[in-house]
C-alpha positions as CSV (number, residue, x, y, z in Angstrom):
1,X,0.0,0.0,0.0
2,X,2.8,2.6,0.8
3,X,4.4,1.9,-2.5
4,X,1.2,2.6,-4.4
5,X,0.7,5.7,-2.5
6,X,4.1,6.5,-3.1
7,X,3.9,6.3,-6.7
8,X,1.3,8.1,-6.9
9,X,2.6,11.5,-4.9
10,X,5.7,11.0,-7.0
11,X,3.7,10.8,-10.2
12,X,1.1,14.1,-9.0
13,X,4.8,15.8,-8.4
14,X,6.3,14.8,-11.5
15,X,3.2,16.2,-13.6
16,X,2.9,19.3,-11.5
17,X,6.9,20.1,-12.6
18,X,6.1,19.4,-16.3
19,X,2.6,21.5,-16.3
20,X,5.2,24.3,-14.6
21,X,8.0,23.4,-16.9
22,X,5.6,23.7,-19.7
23,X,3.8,27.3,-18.7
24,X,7.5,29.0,-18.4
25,X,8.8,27.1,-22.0
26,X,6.0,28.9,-23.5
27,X,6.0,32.4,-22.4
28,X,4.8,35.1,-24.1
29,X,7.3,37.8,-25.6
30,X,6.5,41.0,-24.0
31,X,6.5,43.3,-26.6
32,X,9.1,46.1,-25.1
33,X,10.1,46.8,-28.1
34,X,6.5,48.1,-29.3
35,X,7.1,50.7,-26.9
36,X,10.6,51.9,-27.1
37,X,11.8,55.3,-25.7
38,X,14.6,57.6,-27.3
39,X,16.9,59.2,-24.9
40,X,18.8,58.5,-22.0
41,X,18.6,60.8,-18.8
42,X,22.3,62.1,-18.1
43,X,23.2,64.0,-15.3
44,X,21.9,64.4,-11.8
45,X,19.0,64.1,-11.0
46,X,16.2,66.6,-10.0
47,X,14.5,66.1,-6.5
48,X,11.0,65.8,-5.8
49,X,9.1,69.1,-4.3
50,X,7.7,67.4,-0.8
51,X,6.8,70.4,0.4
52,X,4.1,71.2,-1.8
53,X,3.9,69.5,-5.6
54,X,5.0,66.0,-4.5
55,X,4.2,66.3,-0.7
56,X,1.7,62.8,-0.8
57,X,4.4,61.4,-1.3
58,X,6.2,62.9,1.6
59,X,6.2,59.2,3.9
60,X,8.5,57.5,1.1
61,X,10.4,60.3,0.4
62,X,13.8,58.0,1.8
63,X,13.2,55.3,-0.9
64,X,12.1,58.0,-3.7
65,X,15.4,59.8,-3.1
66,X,17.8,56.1,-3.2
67,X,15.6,55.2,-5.9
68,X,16.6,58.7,-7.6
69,X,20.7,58.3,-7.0
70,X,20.6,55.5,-8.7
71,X,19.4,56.8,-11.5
72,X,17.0,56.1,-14.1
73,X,15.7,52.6,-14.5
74,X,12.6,52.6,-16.9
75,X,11.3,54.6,-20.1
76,X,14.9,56.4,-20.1
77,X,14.5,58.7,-17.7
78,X,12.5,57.6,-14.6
79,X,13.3,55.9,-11.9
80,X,11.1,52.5,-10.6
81,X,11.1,51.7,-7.0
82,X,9.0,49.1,-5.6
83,X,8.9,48.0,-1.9
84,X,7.1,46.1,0.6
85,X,4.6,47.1,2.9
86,X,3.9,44.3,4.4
87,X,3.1,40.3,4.3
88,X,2.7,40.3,0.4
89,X,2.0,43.7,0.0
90,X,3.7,46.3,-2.1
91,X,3.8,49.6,-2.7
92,X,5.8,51.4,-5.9
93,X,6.3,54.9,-7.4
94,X,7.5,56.4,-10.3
95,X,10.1,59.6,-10.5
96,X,10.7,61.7,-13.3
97,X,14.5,62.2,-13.2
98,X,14.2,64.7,-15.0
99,X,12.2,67.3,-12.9
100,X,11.3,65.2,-9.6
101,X,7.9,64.6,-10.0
102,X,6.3,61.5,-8.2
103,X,3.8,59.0,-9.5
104,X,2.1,56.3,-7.8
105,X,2.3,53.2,-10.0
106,X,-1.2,51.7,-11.2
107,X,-0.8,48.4,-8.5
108,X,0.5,48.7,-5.0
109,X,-1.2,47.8,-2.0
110,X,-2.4,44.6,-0.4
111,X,-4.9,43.8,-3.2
112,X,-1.6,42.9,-5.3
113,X,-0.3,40.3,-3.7
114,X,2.7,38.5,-4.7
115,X,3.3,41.7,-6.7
116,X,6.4,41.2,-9.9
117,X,7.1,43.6,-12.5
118,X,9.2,43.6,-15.5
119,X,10.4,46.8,-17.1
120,X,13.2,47.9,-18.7
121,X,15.1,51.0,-19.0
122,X,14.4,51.8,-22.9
123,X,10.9,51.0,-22.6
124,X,7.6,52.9,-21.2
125,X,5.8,49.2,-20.7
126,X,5.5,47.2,-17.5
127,X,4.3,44.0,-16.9
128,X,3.1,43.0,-13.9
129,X,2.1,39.3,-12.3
130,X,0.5,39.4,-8.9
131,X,-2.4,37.6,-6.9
132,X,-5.8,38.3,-6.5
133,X,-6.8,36.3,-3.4
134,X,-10.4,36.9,-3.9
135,X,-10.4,34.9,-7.2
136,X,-7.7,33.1,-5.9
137,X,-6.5,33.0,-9.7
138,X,-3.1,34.9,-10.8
139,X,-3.1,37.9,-12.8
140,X,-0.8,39.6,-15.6
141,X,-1.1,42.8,-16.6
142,X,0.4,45.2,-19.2
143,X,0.8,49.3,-18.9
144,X,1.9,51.7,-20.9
145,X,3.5,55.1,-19.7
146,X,2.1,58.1,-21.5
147,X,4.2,60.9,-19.8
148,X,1.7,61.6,-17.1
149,X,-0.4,58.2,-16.5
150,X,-0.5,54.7,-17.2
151,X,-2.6,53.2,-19.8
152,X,-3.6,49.5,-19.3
153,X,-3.0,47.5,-22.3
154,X,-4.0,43.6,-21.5
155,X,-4.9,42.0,-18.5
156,X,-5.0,37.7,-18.5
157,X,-5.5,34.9,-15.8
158,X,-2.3,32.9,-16.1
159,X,-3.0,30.6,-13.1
160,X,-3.3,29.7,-9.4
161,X,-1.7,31.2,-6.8
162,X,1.7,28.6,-7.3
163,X,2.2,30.1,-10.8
164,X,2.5,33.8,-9.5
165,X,5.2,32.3,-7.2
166,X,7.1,31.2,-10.3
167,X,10.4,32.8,-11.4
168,X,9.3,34.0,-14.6
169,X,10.9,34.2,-18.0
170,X,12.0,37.6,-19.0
171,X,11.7,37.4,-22.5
């Protein structure tokens, strides 16, 4: 009897590593390209104003700053810092190098659990995996920076809660 059972655990493991193995194989391409930026930020960087133009963002004004020394990190001339907050909770903001002002990203907060993003420096798109424990289903979603807001360009169930804990392909 324990052998049976034992084959059987090892053969619900094996096919939960494939279905896994299988999901990351076949990742999508995230289209960074599509939205390629011109320009890279040189010089130092300006600070945010919070004392009056970016003072809701006065609490994080530590991390905005380290985040800002380190210079820019997405769309060419902002800087992306995400932190936690919390048992699977995360909060993120977005500073123009350029002139200091502070954006709070589209997710953040304890409805995003698990919360991932992928960005890169010479493109205004995100992507973002993170779980809805409501639904208990994993979420990806795409935004686009426009300068002054984020646009949402997909949003797709890509699984339960063990995919979102995935490492997942940057492709």
């Amino acid at each position: 009897m324990v052998k049976v059972l034992t084959f059987f655990g090892l053969a619900a493991v094996l096919t939960l590593a494939v279905e896994f193995y299988a999901r990351a194989e076949t990742a999508e391409h995230y289209p960074f390209d599509q939205y390629a930026v011109k320009g890279l930020h040189k010089g130092e960087p300006k600070y945010p104003d919070f004392k009056n133009r970016d003072r809701d963002f006065s609490a994080y004004r530590t991390r905005i700053r380290d985040g800002l020394r380190r210079g820019p990190n997405f769309a060419g001339r902002y800087s992306l810092i995400v932190f936690g907050c919390g048992t699977d909770c995360s909060d993120g903001y977005l500073t123009d190098v350029s002139t200091g002002k502070v954006y709070a990203l589209p997710l953040r907060g304890e409805e995003y659990m698990d919360l991932r993003l992928k960005f890169q420096l010479h493109s205004a798109l995100i992507v973002a995996r993170w779980y809805d424990l409501q639904s208990k289903r994993c979420y990806e979603e795409m935004f686009a920076w426009r300068g002054e807001r984020f646009d949402q360009m997909a949003k797709k169930d890509v699984g339960d809660h063990d995919f979102c804990l995935l490492d997942w392909p940057f492709k």
